[in-house]
N, C-alpha and C positions, 0 to 999 in steps of 0.2 A: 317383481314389483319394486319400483323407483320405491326410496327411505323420503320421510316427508321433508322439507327445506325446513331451515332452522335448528337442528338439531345438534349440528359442530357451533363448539364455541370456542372462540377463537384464542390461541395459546398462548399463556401468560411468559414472557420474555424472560427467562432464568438468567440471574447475575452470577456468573464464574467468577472466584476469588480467586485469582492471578497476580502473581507480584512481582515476576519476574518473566520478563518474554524476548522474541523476536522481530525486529521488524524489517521486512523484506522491501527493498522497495524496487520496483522494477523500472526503469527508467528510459522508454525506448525514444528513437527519434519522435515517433509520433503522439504518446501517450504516456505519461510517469503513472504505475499503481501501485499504491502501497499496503501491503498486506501486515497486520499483527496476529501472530501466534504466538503459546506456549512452545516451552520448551522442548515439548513431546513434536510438536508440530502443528496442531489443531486450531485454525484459524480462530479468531477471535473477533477481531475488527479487521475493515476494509475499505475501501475508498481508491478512487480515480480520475484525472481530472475531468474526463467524460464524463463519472457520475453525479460531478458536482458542479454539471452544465455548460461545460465551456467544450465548443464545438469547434469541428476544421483543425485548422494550425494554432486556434487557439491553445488548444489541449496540449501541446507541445511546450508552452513557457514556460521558467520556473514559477512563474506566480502562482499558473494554476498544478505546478505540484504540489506549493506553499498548499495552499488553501484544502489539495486531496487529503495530506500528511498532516494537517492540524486535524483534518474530520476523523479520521482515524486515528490519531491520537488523544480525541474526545472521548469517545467511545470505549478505548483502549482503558482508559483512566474510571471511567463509569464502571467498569468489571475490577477496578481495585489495582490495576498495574501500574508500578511505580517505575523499576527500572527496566532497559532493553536492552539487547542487542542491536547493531545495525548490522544487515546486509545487505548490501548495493549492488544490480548488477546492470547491466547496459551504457551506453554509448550517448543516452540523453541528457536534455539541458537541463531538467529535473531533480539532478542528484543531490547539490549541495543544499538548496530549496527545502528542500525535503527535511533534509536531515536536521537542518536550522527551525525546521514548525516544528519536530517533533520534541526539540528540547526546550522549544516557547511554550509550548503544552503543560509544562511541567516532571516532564519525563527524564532521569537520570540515563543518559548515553553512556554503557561502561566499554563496549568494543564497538569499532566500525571495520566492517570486512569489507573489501572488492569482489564479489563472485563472478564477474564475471567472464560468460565461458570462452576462450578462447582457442580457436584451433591448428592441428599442430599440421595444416598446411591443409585444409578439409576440402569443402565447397568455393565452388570459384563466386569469386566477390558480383555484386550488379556494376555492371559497367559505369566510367565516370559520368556525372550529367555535364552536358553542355551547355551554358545560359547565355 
């Protein structure tokens, strides 16, 4: 027998006291998304220019990674995180974007890493476009 409706109530949001973190941001041709975790790894805050409405090729500019990497640097801030890490990894136009909301936020930047992955002769490339 079906539990009657009404009965979950709905879960009050826990503030993690974080003060030092990570911020990843991923930066591809098509989409910059910026992830914050702790130390350990454990997301914390997130945002992407997709989820902060900007569609198509829009989602590709650095504006709309400005505006992903301030929202999650809001957030970031709301759980009590002061200073970051940066790690940066891909090929997009999102990157520097990025990394400039997160210190308009109020966010203390102590390292910026390149992660990204590069291979050592791997997968054959997409051929050139012709326009």
């Amino acid at each position: 027998m079906a539990k009657p409706a009404g009965s979950a109530r709905p879960r009050k949001k826990e503030k993690k006291n974080v003060v030092v973190g990570v911020a990843h941001v991923a930066a591809t041709f098509n989409n910059t998304i910026v992830t914050i975790t702790d130390t350990a790894g454990n997301a914390i805050s997130w945002s992407s220019a997709g989820m902060m409405g900007f569609k198509g090729s829009r989602k590709s500019t650095p504006y709309a990674a400005q505006i992903a990497a301030e929202d999650a640097g809001k957030k970031a801030v709301e759980h009590g995180m002061r200073t970051l890490e940066v790690e940066v990894s891909g090929p997009g136009s999102g990157r520097e974007s990025a990394l400039r909301a997160l210190q308009a936020v109020g966010l203390t930047v102590t390292s910026i890493r390149d992660v990204t992955p590069i291979p050592h002769n791997g997968c054959r490339p997409p051929k050139r476009r012709r326009v």
